[in-house]
VOKOL-782616 format. One record per residue (C-alpha): residue number from 1; residue in one letter; x, z, y. Coordinates in steps of 0.02 Angstrom, whole numbers. Each point is the difference from the previous one (the first is absolute). Example, Ala and Ser with C-alpha at 12.3 -4.5 7.8 and 13.67 -1.06 7.14 Angstrom:
VOKOL-782616
1_A_615_390_-225
2_S_69_-33_172
END
This chain:
VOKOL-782616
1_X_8082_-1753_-878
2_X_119_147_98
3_X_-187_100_-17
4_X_-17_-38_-184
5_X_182_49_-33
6_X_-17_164_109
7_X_-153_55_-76
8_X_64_-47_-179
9_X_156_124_38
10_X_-114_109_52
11_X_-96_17_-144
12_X_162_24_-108
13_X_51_135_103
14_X_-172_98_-22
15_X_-4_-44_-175
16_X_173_64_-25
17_X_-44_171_78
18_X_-154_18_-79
19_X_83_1_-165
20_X_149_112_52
21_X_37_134_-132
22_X_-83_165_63
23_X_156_114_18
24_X_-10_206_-81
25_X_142_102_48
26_X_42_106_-126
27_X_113_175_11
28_X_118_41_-156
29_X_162_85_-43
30_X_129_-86_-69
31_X_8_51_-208
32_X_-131_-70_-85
33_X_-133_-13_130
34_X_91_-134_104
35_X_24_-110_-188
36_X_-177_25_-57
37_X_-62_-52_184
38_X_109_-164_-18
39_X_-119_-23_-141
40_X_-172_8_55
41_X_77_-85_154
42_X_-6_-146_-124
43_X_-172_23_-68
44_X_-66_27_165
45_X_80_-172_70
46_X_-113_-107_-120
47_X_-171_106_79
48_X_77_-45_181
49_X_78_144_54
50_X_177_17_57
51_X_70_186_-60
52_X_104_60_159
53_X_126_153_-79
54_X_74_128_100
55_X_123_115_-62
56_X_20_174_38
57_X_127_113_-64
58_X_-73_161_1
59_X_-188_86_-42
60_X_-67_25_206
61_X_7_-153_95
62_X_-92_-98_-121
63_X_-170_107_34
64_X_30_5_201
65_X_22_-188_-5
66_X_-154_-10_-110
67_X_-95_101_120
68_X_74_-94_168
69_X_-59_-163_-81
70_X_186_-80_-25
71_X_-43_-17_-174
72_X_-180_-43_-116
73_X_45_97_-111
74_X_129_81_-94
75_X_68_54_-177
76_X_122_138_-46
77_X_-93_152_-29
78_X_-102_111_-109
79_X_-164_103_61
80_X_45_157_-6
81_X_148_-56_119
82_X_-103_-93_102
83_X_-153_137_23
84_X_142_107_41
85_X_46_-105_144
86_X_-177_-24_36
87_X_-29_155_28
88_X_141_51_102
89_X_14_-143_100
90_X_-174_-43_39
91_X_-2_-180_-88
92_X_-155_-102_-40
93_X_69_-72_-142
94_X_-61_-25_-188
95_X_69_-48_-173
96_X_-66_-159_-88
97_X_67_-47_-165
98_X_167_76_-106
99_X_114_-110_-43
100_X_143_99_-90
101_X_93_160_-49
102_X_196_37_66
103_X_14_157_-102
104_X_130_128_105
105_X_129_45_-111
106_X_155_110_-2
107_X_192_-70_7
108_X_142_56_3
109_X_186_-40_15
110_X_66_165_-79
111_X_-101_2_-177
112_X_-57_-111_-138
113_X_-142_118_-21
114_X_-104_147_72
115_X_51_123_-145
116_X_164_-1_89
117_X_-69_73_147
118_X_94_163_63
119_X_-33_152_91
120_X_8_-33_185
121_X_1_-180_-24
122_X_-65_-108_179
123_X_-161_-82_-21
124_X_-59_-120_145
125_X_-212_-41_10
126_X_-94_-89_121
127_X_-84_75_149
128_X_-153_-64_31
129_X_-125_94_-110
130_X_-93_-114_-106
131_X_184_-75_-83
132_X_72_180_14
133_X_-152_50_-100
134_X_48_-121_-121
135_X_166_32_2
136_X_-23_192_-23
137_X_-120_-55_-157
138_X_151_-97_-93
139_X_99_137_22
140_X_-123_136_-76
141_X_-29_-119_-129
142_X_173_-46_-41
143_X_22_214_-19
144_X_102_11_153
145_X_-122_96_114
146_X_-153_71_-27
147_X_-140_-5_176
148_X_-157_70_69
149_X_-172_-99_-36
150_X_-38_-107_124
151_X_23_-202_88
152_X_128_52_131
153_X_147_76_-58
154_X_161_41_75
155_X_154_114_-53
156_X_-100_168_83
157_X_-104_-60_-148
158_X_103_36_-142
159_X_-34_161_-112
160_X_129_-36_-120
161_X_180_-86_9
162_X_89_68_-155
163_X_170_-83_53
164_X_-18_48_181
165_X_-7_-182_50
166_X_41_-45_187
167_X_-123_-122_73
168_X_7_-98_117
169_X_-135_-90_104
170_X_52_-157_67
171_X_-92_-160_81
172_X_-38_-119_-160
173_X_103_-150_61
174_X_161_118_-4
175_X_-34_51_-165
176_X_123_-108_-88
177_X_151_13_123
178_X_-7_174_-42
179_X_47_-34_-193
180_X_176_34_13
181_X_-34_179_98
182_X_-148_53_-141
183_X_-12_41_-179
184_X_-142_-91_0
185_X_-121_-86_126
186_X_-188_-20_-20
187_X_-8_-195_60
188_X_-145_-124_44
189_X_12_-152_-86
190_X_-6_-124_109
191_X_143_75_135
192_X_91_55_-189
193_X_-4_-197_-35
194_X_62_-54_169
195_X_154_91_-43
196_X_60_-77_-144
197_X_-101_141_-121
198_X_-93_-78_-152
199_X_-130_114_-47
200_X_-16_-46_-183
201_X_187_36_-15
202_X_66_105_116
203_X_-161_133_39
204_X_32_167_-97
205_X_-200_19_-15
206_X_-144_-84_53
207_X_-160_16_58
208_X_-132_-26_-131
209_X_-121_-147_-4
210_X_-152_82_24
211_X_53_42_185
212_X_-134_-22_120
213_X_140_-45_125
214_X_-39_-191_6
215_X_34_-87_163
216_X_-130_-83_79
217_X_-66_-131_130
218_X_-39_79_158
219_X_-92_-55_136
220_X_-85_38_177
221_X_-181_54_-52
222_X_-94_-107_92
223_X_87_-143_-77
224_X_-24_45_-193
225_X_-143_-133_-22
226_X_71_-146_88
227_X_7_-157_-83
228_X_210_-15_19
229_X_24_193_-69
230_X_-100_-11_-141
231_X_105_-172_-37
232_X_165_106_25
233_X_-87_122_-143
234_X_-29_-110_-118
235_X_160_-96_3
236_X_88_174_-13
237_X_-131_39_-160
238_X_41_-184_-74
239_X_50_-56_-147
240_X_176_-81_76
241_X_36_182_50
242_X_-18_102_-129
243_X_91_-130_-121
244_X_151_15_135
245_X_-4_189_-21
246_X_-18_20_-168
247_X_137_-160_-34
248_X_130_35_166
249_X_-31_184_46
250_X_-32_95_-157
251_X_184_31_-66
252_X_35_75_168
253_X_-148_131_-31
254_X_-150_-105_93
255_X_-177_-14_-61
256_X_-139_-81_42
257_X_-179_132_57
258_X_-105_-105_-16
END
């Protein structure tokens, strides 16, 4: 009978195991990546699969961790910021599906709007060159600048600046503690939202719709076409998540890619 018992427990054990949810770690930043992730978590619990989310609070460590193998995968970025990295830090790592648009914007603490921009007035960017880029493209389409052609721009790139503006290029997560020091400050939306900013309110202009700035899924190349991935894309694609977007995200400037 102590056999029967054993063996039974056993059994239970094994079985137990054998139907453990398959874990994906998943690297986001906090604003909105880290809220849509809480939602395919949920879709991806009834396929089996427990959604592990690590936060990181800047644009780097995600990719290093991605390519060190803490994390399966991770979501914050856009392609031309992540072939960027690519390229200059030698990672093997490839897009899989958009998910949504944080259009960068310009705030301010100073002005209600950009026609009261003055001569001399401080202007903060980001640094890194695919959201300086974009930042630098507001800006010449707002009037406020006009630039060379090209996909990297910085301020050595600017042919025209009618009110003699003084920029300043600054690390992307700094952007909005530098509001009360600027006229205006070109600022990411997700690090403008994690400082009390609401984008639909508050930004002075917007990146249109049609940006091709969408942030994707990333993962290690080898690892595009396994089974748990291509799970982790579709719940990310899913109904539930685009609803959430387009019902919890959109007054604060979100929209759904795909």
């Amino acid at each position: 009978m102590k056999k029967i018992i054993l063996a039974a427990i056993a059994l239970l054990v094994l079985s137990s195991s054998a139907f453990a949810a398959e874990k994906i770690v998943l690297g986001v930043t906090p604003f909105p990546a880290k809220e849509i992730a809480d939602v395919a978590k949920e879709v991806l619990a009834k396929q089996g699969y427990e959604l592990d989310i690590k936060e990181f609070t800047d644009f780097v460590q995600p990719n290093f961790a991605l390519e060190d193998k803490s994390l399966d995968a991770n979501f914050f970025q856009h392609i031309p910021y992540l072939e960027n990295m690519k390229s200059e830090k030698k990672l093997d790592i490839v897009p899989l599906v958009k998910v949504h648009l944080l259009p960068i914007g310009i705030y301010s603490q100073k002005i209600t709007s950009l026609k009261d921009v003055k001569e001399k007035s401080v202007v903060a960017v980001p640094n890194d060159p695919t959201n300086g880029f974009r930042a630098y493209k507001l800006l010449e389409r707002e009037g406020l600048l006009k630039m060379k052609p090209g996909n990297k721009l910085t301020a050595a790139d600017i042919v025209e600046n009618p009110k003699k503006l003084k920029i300043r290029e600054l690390e992307a997560p700094q952007l909005p503690r530098t509001l009360p020091d600027t006229t205006i400050s070109v600022i990411n939306m997700n690090f403008a939202v994690d400082a009390g900013l609401n984008p639909s309110k508050d930004a002075l202009a917007l990146e249109s719709k049609d940006s091709p700035y969408a942030v994707v899924l990333a993962c290690r190349s080898g690892d595009r076409d396994s089974t748990k991935i291509k799970a982790l894309a579709k719940a990310l694609n899913s109904p539930e998540v685009k609803k959430f977007i387009n019902e919890k995200l959109s007054a604060k400037g979100v929209i759904p890619a795909f």
